[in-house]
N, C-alpha and C positions, 0 to 999 in steps of 0.2 A: 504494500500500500504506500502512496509517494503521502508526501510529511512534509507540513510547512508548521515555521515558530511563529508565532502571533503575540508581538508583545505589546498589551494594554489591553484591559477588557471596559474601554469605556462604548461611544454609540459605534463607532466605525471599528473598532478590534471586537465586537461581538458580531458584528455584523458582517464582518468577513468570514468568520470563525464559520457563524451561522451557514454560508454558503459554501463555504469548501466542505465544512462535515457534510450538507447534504448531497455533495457530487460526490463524497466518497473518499477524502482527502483527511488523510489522520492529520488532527491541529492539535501541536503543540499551544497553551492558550497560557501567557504570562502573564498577571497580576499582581503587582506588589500590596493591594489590602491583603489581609488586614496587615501583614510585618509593615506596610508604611503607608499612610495616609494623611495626603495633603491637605492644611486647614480647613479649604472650600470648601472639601467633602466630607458628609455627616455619617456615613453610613456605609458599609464593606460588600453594596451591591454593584452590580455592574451593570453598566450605561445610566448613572446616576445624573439628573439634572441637577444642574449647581444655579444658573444662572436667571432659570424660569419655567415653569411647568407649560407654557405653551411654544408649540412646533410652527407657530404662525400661520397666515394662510391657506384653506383648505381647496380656494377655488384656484381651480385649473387652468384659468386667466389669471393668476398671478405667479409669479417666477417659481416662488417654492410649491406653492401649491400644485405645479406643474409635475415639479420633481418629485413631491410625495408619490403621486398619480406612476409617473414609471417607475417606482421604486414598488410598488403595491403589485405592478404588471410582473415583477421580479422575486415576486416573492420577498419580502424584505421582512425581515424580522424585527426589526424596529418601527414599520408600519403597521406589523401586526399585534406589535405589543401596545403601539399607541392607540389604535385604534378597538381594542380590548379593553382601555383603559382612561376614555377620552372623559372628558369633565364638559359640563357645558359653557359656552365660549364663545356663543354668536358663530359668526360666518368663522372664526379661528380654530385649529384643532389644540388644544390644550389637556392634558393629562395629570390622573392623580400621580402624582412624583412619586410617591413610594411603591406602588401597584407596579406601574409603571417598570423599574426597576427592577422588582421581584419577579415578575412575567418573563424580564429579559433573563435574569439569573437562572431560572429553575430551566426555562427551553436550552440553555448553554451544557447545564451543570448535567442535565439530564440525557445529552446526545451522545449515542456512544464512541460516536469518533470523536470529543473531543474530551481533550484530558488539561484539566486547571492545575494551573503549577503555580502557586502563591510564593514568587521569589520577586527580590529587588535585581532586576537584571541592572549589570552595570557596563557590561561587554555586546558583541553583536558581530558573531562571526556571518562575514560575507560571504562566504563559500555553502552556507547552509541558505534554501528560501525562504524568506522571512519578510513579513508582512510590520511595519513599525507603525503603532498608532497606539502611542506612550500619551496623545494630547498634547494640550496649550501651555499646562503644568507643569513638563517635563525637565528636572533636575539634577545635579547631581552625578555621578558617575555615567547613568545613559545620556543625560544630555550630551556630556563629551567625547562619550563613541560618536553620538549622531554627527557633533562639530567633524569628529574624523571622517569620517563617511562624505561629509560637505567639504573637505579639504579648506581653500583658501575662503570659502563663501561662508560669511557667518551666519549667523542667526538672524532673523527680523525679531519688530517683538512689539506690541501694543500692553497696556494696561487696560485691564476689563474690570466691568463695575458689575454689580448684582443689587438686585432689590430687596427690602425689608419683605418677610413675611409675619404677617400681624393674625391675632384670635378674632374670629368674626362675633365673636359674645362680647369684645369691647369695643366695637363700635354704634355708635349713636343713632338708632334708627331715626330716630326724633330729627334727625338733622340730613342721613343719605338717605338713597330711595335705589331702587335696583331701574338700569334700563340700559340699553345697550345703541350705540350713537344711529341714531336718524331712522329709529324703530317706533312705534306707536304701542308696542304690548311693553310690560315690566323689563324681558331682557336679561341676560346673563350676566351683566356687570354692577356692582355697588357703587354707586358715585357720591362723592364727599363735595357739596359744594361752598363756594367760597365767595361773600359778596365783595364789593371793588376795597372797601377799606378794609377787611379781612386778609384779602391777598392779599396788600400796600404792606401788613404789619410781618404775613410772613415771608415775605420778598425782601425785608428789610432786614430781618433775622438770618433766613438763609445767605443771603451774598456773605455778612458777616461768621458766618460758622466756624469754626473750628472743623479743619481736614483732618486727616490721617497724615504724619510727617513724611512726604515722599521724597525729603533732600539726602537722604541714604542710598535712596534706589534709582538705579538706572535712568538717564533721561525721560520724561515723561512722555508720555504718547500715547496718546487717547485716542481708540476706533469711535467715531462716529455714530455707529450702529449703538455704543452701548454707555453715551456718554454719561458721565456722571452729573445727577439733574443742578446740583448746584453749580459745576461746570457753566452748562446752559446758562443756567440766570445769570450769569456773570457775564453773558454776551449781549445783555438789555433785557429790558424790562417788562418785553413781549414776546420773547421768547419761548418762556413757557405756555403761557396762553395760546401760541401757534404751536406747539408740542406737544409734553404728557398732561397739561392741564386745558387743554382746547374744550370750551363750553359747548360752541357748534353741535349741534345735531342731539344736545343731550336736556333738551326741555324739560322741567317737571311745573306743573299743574300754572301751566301758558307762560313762568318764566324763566326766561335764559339766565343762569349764573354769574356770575365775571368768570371765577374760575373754575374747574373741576378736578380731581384725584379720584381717581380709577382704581377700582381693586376687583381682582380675578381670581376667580374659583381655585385653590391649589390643589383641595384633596378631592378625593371621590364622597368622602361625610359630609363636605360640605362645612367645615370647622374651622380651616384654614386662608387667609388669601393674601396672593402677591400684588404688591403696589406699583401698580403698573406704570412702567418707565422712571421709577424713580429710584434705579440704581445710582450709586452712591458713595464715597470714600469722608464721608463724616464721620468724626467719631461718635463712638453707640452713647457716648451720655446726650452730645449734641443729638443725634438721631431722634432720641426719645424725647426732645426738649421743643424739638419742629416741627416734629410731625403731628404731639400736641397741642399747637398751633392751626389746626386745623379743625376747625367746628367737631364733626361727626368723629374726627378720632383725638377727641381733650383727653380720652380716658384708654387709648389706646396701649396692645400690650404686643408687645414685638415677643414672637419666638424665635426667628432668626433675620439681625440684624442686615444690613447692606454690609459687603466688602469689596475690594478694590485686589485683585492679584494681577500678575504678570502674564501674560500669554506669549506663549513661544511659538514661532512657526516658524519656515526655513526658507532659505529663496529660491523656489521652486523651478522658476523658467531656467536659470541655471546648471539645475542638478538634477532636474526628472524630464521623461519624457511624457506622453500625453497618456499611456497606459497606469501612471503615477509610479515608475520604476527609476530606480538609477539609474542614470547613464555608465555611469561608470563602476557601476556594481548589479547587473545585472539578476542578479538571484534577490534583490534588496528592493521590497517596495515600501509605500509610506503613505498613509490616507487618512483623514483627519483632520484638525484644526491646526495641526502640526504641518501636515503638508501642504499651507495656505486657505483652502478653505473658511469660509468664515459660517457659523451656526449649528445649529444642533442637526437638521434634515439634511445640511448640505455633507456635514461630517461622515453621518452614515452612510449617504447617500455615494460618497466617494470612497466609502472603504469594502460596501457593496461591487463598486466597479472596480477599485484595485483585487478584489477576490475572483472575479471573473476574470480578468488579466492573465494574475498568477495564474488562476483553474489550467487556461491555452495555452500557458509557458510552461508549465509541469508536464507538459503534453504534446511538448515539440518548438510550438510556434503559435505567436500570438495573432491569427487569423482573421477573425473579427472582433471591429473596434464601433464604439457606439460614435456615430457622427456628430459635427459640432449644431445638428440640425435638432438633435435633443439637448434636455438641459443638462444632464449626466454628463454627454459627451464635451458640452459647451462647456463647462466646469474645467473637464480634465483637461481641455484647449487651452482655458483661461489659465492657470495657472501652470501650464509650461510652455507659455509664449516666449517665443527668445527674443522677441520685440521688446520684452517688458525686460528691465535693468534693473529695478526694485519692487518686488512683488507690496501689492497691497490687497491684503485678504476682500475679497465679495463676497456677498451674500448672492443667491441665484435670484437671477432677472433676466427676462426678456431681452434684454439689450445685448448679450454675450451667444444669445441663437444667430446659426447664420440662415438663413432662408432665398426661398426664391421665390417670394411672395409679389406682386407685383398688383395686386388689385388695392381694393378702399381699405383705409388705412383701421376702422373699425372693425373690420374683417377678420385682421393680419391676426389676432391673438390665435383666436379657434382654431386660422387655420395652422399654424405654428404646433398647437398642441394638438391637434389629429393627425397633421405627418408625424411627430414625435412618436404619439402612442405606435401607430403604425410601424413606425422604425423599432422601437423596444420590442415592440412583436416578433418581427422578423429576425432581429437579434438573436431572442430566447430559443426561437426554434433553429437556427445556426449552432447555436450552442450545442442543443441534445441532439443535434445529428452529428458536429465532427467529430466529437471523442467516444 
């Protein structure tokens, strides 16, 4: 039976795992929980969300939402865990976090081709095939194999924020109301509003806060996608209003708010919820002193705080080619947030199709490749573009498909994600006829 090492079991090392044990591929599957577990993470399951219980977008017309869709054509075990495990979320697919989790862990733990080796890998022999999807978090001894493996190319690196999750038994009904933006029924989301002098006082408060000291660590550099919401205020004073606090579409009983704060379902009870978009590098006594500042949560009780860590990824157009393999270590692939990628669906999504890569390389020759006409394949283009000199992680969008669309431009989505589908199709059944 041919043998690949799989080191990391977060959404893209369980998800490769997932695909090669089912074509029949004994996986070595490396995990450093429980011997070693990074702050972020609360718990020694695999494919743990850290950052947010929701997978984003469910619709097909929108970039992720697209990729979820051929990752589901693929059988993807992190679609099927999500989707096992989904919370309600309006048009968003969002998931109980620990459920979540535990779905992924028991289908891994339970495969009989795959066998969990709970070691802190610090080495990474290249002559063995080996799948690398250590994460954004990766430290330490494997960090400095992967530097070896990159030779002269260092590292990239952003700093990533996470949101407060708060007890939905303290906040204020008297003051939120549930509805979800530009809906006429109750709706899935809890909204905290905030009149114009209300916001004024904690606009005034937040700019001033107290951070997290970041003059020890590395040049700062903030991804966009995950800014820290005090960040934001500090770029003016409408800022947020046109961001995580936008009142628009979220009426209650005929009037508009100044502002609003969003909170989203985290567990399956129904007990938990994340404050949406207002990841965060304050510190937890400030945290708990602003958020109290806010009408509906004066009596709010944080269960896990906002934190701010490092995300590592590496500079891919460089060093991989578009199956997510080394150029120059060919037995060596790498998929993840680590291999530029940026999100939770895009992660998997990529460690998905780094498994099906390796599956045709263990098998001779890597034959067929998903085109840059799906989003899968547009991903693995994007990030080893030799065009690009310094990778900056995306998220999947529409904009990275190439197509040959030529009609109305309202057209263009549908038709983008029916050739896609189409093309994954053709793909899968490629697959189970060459080997």
């Amino acid at each position: 039976m041919k043998e690949v090492n799989i080191i990391g079991a977060g959404l893209a090392g369980s998800e490769a795992a997932y695909q090669l044990a089912n074509k029949g591929i004994k996986v070595n599957l490396y995990e450093q929980k429980p011997l070693r577990r990074h702050e972020a993470f609360k718990t020694d399951l695999f494919g743990e969300l850290i950052c947010s219980n929701s997978l984003r977008s469910n619709d097909i017309l929108n970039g992720v939402g697209l990729l979820k869709e051929e990752m589901r054509h693929l059988d993807s075990l992190i679609m099927e865990a999500a989707d096992a495990c989904k919370v309600e979320a309006g048009t968003s697919l969002a998931v109980d976090r620990v459920g979540f989790a535990e779905y992924i862990t028991n289908k891994i733990k339970t495969n009989p081709n795959i066998t969990v080796i709970n070691k802190v890998v610090e080495e990474i022999d290249a002559s063995l095939p080996t799948i690398i999807t250590s994460g954004p978090l990766t430290e330490g001894e494997l960090s400095k194999a992967i530097t070896k493996l990159c030779g002269q190319e260092d590292y990239l690196y952003f700093y990533d924020a996470i949101a407060p999750i708060v007890k939905k038994e303290s906040i204020d009904f008297n003051s939120a109301y549930y509805k979800s933006r530009y809906k006429d029924d109750e709706g899935d989301y809890i909204n905290c509003p905030l009149t114009e002098e209300e916001f004024n006082v904690f606009y005034d408060e937040l700019i001033n806060a107290e951070t997290i000291n970041v003059k020890q660590m590395d040049e700062l550099k903030l991804f966009e996608g995950c800014m820290p919401f005090e960040e934001m205020a500090k770029r003016g004073k409408k800022t947020l209003l046109f961001g995580p606090m936008k009142p628009v579409g979220l009426e209650h009983n005929g009037i508009r708010p100044y502002g609003v704060v969003q909170l989203r379902q985290d567990n399956a009870i129904d007990s938990l919820y994340n404050i949406v978009g207002f990841q965060t590098h304050l510190t937890y006594p400030e945290q708990d002193r602003i958020l109290k500042l806010i009408p509906a949560l004066k009596n709010v009780e944080i269960v896990r705080h906002g934190q701010m860590h490092r995300n590592t990824y590496i500079n891919s157009p460089k060093l991989l080619n578009s199956n997510y393999q080394f150029i120059n270590y060919p037995n060596v692939f790498i998929a993840g947030q680590i291999s530029g990628v940026e999100g939770y669906v895009e992660s998997a999504g990529s460690g998905l199709y780094a498994a099906l890569c390796m599956y045709q390389y263990l098998n001779g020759e890597i034959k067929h490749r998903l085109s840059p006409e799906t989003m899968m394949g547009a991903m693995a283009e994007y990030i080893s573009d030799k065009h690009i000199d310094k990778l900056v992680p995306m998220n999947a969008n529409y904009g990275i498909i190439k197509t040959d669309f030529n009609g109305n431009k309202k057209d263009k989505r549908s038709y983008i994600a029916s050739k896609s589908i189409d093309i994954i199709e053709a793909y899968k059944k490629n697959l189970c006829g060459s080997n």
